[in-house]
Gaussian input, Z-matrix of N, CA and C with variables (Angstrom, degrees):
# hf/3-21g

backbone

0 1
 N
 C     1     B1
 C     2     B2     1     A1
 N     3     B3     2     A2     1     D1
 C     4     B4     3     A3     2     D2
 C     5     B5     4     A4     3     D3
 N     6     B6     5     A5     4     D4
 C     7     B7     6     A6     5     D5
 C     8     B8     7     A7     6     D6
 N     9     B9     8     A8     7     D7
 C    10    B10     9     A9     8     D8
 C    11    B11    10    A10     9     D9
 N    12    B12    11    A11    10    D10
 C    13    B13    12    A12    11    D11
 C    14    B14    13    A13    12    D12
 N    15    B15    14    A14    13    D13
 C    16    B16    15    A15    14    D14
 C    17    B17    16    A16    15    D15
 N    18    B18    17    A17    16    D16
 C    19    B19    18    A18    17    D17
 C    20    B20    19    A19    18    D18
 N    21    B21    20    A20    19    D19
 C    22    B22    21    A21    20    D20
 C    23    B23    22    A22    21    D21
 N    24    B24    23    A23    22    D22
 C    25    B25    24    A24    23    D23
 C    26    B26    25    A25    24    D24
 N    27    B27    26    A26    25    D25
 C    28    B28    27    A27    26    D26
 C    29    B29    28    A28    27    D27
 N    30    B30    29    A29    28    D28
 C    31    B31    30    A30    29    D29
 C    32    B32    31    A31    30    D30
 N    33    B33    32    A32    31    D31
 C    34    B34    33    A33    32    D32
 C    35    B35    34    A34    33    D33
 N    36    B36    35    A35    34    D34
 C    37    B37    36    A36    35    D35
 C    38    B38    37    A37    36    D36
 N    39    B39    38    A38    37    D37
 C    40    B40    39    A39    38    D38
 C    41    B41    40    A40    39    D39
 N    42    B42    41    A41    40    D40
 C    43    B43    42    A42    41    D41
 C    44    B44    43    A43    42    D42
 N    45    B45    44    A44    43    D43
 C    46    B46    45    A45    44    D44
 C    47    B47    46    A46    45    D45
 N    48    B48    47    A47    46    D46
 C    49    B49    48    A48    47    D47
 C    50    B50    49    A49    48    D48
 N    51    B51    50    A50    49    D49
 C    52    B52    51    A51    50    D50
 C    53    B53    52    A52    51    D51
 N    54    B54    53    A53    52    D52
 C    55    B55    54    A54    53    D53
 C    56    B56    55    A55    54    D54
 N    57    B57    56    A56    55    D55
 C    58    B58    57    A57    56    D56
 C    59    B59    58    A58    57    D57
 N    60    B60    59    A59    58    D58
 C    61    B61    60    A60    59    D59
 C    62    B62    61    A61    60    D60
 N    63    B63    62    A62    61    D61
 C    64    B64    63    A63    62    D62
 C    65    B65    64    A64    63    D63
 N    66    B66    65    A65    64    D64
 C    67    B67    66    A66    65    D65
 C    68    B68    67    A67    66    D66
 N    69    B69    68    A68    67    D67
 C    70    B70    69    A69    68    D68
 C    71    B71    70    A70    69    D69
 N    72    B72    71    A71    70    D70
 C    73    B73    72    A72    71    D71
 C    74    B74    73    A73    72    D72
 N    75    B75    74    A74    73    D73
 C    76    B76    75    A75    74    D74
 C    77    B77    76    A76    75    D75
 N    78    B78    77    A77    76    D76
 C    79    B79    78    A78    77    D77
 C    80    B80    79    A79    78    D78
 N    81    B81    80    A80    79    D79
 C    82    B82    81    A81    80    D80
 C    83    B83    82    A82    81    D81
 N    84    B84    83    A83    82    D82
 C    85    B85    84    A84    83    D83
 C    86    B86    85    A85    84    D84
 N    87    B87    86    A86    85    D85
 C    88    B88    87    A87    86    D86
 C    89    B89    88    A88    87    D87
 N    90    B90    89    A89    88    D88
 C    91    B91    90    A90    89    D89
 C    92    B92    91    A91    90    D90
 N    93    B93    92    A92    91    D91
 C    94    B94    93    A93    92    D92
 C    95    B95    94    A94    93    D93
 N    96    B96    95    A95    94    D94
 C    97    B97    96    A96    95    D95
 C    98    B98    97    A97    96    D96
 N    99    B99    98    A98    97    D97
 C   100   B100    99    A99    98    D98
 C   101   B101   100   A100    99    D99
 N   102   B102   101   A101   100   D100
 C   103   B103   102   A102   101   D101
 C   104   B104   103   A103   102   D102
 N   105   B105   104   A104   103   D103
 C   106   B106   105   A105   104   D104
 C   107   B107   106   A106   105   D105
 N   108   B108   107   A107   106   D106
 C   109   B109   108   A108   107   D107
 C   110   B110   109   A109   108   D108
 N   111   B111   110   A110   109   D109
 C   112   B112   111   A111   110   D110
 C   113   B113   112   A112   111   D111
 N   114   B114   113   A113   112   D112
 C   115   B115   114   A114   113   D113
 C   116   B116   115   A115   114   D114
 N   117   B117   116   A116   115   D115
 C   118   B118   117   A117   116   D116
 C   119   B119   118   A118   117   D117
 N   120   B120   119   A119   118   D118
 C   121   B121   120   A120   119   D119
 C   122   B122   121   A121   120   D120
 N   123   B123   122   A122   121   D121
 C   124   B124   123   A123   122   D122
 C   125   B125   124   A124   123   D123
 N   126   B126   125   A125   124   D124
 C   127   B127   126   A126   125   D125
 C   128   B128   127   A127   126   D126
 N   129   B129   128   A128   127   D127
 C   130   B130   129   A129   128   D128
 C   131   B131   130   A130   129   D129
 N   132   B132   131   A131   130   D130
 C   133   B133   132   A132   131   D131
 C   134   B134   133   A133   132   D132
 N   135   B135   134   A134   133   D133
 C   136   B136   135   A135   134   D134
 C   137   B137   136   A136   135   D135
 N   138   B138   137   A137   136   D136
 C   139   B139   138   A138   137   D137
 C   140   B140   139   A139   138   D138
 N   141   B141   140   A140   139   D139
 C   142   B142   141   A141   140   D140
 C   143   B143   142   A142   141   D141
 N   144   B144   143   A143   142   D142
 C   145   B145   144   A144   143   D143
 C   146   B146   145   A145   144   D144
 N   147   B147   146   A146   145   D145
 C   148   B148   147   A147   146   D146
 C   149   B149   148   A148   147   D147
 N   150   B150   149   A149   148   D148
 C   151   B151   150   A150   149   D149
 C   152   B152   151   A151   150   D150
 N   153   B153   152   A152   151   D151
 C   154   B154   153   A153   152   D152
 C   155   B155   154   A154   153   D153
 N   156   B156   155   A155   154   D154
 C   157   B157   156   A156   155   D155
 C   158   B158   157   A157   156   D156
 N   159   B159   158   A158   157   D157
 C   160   B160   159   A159   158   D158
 C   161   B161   160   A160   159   D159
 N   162   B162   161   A161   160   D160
 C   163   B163   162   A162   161   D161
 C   164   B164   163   A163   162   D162
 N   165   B165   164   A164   163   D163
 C   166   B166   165   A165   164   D164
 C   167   B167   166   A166   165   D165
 N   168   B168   167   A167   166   D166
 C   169   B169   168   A168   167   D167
 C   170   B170   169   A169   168   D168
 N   171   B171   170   A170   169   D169
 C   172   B172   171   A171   170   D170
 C   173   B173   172   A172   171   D171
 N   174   B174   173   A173   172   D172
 C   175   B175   174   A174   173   D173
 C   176   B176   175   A175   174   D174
 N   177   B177   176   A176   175   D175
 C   178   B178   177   A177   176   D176
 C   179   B179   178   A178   177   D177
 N   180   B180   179   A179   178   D178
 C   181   B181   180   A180   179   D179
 C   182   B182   181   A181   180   D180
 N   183   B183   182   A182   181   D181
 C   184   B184   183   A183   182   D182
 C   185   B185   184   A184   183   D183
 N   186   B186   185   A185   184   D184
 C   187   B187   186   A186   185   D185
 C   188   B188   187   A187   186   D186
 N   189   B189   188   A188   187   D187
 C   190   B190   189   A189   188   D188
 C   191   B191   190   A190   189   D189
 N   192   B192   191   A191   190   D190
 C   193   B193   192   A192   191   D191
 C   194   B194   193   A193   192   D192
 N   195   B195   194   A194   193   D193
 C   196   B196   195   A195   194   D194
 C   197   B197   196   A196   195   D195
 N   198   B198   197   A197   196   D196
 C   199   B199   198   A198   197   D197
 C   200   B200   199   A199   198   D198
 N   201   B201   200   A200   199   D199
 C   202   B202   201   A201   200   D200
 C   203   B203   202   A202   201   D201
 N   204   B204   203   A203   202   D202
 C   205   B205   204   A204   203   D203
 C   206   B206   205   A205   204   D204
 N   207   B207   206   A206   205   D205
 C   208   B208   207   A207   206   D206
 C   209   B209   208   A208   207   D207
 N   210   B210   209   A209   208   D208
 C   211   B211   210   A210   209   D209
 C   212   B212   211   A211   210   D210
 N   213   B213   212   A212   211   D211
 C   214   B214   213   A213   212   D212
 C   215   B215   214   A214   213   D213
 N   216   B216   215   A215   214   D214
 C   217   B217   216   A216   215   D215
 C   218   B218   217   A217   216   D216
 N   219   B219   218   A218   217   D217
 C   220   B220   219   A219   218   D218
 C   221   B221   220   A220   219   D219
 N   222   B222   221   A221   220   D220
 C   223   B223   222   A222   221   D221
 C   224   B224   223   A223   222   D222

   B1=1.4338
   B2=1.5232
   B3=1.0517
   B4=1.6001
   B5=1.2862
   B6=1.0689
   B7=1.8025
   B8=1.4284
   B9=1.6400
   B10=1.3800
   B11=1.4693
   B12=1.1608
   B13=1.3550
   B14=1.6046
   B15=1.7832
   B16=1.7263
   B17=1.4584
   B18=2.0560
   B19=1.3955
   B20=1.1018
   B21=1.2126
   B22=1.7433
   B23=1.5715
   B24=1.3788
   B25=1.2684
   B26=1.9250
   B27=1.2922
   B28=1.8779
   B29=2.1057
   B30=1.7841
   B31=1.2122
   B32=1.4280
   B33=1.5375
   B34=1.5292
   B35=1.3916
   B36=1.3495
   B37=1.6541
   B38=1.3483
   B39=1.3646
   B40=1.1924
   B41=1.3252
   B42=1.7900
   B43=1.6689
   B44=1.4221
   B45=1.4722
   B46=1.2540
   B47=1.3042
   B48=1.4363
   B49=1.4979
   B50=1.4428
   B51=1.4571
   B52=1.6509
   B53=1.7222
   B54=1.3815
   B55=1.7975
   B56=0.9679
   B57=1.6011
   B58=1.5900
   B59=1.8404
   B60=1.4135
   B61=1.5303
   B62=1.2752
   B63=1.9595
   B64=1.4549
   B65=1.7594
   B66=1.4935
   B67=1.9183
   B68=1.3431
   B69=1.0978
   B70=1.5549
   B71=1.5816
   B72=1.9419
   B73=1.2219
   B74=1.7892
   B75=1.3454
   B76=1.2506
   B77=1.8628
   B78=1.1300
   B79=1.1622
   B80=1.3180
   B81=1.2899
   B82=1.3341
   B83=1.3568
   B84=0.8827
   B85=1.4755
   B86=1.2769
   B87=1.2007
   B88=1.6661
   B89=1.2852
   B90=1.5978
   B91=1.1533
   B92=1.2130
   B93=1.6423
   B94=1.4448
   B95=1.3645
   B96=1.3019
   B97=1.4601
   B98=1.9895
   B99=1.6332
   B100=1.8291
   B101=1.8545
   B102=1.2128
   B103=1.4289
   B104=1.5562
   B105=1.2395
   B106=1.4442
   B107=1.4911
   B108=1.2441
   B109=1.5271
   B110=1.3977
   B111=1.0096
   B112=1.4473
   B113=1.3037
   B114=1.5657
   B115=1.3529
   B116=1.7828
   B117=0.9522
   B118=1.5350
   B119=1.8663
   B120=1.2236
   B121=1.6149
   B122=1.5570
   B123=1.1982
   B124=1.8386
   B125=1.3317
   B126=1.2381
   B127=1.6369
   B128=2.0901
   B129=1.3430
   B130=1.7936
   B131=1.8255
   B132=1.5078
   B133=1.6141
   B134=1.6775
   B135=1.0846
   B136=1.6928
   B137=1.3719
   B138=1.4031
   B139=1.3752
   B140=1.8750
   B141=0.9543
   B142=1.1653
   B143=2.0028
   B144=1.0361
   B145=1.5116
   B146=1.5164
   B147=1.4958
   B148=1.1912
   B149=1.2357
   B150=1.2705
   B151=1.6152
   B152=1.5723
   B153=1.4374
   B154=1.5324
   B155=1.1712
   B156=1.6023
   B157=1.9252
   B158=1.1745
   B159=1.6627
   B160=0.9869
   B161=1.6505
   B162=1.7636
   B163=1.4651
   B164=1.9384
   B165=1.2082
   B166=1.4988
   B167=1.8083
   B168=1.4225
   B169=1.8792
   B170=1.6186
   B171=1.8769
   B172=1.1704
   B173=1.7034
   B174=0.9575
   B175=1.6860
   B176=1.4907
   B177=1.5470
   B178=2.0417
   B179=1.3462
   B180=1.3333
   B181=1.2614
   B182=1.9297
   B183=1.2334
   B184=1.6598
   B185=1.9031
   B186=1.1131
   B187=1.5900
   B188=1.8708
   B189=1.4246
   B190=1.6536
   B191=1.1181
   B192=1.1043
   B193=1.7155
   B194=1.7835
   B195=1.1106
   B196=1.1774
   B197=1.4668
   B198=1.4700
   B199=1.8101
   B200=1.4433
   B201=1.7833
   B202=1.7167
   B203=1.4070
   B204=1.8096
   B205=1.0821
   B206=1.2242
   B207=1.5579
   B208=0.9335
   B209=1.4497
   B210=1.4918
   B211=1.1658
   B212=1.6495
   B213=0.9200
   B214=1.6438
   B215=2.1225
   B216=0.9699
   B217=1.1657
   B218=2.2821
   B219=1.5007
   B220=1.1401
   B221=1.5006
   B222=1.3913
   B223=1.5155
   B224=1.6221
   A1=107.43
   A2=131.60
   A3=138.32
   A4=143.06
   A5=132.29
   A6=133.66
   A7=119.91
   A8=112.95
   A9=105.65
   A10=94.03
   A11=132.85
   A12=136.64
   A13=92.32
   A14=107.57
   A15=117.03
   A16=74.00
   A17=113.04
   A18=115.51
   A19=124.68
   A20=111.01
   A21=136.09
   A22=105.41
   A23=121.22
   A24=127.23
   A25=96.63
   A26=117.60
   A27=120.18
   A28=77.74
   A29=80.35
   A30=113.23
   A31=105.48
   A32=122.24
   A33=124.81
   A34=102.03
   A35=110.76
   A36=113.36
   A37=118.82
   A38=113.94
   A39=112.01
   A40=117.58
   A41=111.04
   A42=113.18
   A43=112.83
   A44=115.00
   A45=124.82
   A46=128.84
   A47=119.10
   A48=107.22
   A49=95.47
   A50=110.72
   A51=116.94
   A52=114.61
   A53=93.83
   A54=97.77
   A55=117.69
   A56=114.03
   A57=113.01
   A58=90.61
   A59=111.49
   A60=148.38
   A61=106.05
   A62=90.47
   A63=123.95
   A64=78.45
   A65=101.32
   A66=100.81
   A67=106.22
   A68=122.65
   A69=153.31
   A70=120.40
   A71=112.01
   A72=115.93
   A73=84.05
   A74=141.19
   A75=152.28
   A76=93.94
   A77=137.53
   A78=156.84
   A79=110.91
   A80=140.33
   A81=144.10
   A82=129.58
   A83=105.15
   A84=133.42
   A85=141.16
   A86=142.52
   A87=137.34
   A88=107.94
   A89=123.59
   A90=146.55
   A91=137.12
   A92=124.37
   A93=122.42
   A94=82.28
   A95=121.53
   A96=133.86
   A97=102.35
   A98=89.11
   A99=81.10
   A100=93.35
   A101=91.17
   A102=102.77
   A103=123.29
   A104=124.54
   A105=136.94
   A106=110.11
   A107=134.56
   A108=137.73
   A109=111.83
   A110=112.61
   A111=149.45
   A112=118.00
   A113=128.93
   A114=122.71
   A115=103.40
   A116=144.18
   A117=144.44
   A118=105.25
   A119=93.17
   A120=86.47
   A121=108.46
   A122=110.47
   A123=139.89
   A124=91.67
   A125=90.45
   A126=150.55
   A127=76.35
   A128=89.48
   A129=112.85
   A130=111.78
   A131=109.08
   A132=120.02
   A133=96.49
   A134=92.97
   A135=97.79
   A136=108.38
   A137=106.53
   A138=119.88
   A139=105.22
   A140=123.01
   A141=114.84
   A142=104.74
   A143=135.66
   A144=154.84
   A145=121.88
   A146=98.98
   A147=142.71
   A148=156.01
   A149=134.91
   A150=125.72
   A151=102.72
   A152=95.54
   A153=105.90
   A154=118.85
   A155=98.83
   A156=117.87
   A157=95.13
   A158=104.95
   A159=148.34
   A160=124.67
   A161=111.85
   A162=90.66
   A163=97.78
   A164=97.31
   A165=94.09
   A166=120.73
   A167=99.18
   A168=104.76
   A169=81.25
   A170=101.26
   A171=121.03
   A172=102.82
   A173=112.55
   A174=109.24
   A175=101.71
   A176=86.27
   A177=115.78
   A178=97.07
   A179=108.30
   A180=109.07
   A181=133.86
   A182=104.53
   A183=120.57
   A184=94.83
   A185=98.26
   A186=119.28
   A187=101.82
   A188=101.19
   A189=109.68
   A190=106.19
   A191=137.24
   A192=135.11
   A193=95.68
   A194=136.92
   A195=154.48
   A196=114.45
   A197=102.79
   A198=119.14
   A199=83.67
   A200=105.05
   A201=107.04
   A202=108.34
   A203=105.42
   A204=131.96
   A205=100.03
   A206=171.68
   A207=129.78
   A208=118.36
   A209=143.01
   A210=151.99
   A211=110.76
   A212=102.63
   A213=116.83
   A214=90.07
   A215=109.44
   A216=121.78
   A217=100.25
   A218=102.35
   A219=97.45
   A220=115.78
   A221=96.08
   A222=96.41
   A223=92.70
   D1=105.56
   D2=116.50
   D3=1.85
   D4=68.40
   D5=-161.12
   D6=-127.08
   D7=118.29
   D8=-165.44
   D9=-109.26
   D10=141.40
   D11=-164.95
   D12=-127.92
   D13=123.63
   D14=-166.10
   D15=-156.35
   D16=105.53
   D17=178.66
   D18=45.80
   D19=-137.75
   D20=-172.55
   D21=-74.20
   D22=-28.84
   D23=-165.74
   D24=-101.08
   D25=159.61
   D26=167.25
   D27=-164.27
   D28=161.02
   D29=177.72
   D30=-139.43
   D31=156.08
   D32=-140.16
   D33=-162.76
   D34=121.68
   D35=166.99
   D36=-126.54
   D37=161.68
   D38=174.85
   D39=178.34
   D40=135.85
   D41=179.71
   D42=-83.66
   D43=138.74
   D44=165.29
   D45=-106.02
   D46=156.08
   D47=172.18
   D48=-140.83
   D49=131.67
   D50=-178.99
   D51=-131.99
   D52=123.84
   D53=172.79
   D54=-93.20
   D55=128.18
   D56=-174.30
   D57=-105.23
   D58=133.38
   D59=165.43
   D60=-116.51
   D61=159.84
   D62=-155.11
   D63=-134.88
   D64=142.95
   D65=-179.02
   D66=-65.83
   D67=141.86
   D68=177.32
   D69=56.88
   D70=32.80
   D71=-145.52
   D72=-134.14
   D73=147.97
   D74=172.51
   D75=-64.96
   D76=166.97
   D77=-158.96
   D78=-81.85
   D79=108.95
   D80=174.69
   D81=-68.44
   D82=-30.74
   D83=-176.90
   D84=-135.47
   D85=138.67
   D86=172.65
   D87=-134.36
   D88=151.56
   D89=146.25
   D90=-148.37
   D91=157.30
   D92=-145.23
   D93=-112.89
   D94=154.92
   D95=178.15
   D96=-136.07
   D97=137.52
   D98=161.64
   D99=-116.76
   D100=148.03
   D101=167.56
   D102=-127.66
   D103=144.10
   D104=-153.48
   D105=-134.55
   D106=109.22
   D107=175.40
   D108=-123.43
   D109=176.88
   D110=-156.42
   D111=-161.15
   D112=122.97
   D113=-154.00
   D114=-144.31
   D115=131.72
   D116=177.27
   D117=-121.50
   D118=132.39
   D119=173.26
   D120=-106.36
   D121=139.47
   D122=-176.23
   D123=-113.86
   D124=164.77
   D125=179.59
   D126=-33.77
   D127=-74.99
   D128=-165.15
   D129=-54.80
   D130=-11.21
   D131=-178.93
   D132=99.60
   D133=-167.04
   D134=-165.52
   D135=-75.49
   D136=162.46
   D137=-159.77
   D138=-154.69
   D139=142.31
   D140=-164.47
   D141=-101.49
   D142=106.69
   D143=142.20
   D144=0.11
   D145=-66.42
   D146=-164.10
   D147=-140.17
   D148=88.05
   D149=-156.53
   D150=-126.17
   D151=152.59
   D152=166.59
   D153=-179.39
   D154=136.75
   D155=-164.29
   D156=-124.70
   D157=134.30
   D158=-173.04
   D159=-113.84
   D160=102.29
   D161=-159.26
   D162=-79.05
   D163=147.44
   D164=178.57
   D165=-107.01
   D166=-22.98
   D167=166.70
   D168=-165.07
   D169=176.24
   D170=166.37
   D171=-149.40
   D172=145.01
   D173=159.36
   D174=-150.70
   D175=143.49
   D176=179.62
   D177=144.54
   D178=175.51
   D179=-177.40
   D180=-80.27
   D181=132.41
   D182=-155.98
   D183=-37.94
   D184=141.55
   D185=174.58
   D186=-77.83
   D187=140.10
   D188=-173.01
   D189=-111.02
   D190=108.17
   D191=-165.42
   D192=-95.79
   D193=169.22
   D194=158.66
   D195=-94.36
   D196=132.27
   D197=177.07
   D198=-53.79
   D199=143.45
   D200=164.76
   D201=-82.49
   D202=139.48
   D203=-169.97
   D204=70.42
   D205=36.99
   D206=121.15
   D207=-106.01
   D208=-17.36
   D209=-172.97
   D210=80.13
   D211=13.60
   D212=-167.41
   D213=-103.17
   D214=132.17
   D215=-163.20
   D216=-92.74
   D217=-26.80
   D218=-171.24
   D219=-107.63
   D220=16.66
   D221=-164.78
   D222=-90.46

């Protein structure tokens, strides 16, 4: 992570990498995320403003969403 601290205000980056698993199964999937914040410090200490993730690739096999309302994936 990346953090530029300017006063009361800092801004924050950072690459991610996250494995998505199935219980008792090796990892199906991966993807890299960038993430981007914005941070103000209060009364209470810092607090974050602003966030935002950014998918940057994925590989495994494509996710199957379901037509809404029917659960039927091809409808």
């Amino acid at each position: 992570m990346l953090v530029h601290v300017d006063g009361e205000r800092a801004k924050a980056t950072a690459n991610q990498l996250v494995y998505f698993y199935r219980d008792g199964e090796p990892p199906h999937r991966t993807s890299g995320l960038r993430s981007a914040c914005t941070a103000v410090l209060t009364s209470a200490g810092w607090r974050f403003s602003e966030m935002r993730i950014t998918l940057a690739w994925t590989q495994g096999p494509p996710r199957v969403v379901p037509a809404p309302g029917t659960g039927d994936p091809g409808e």
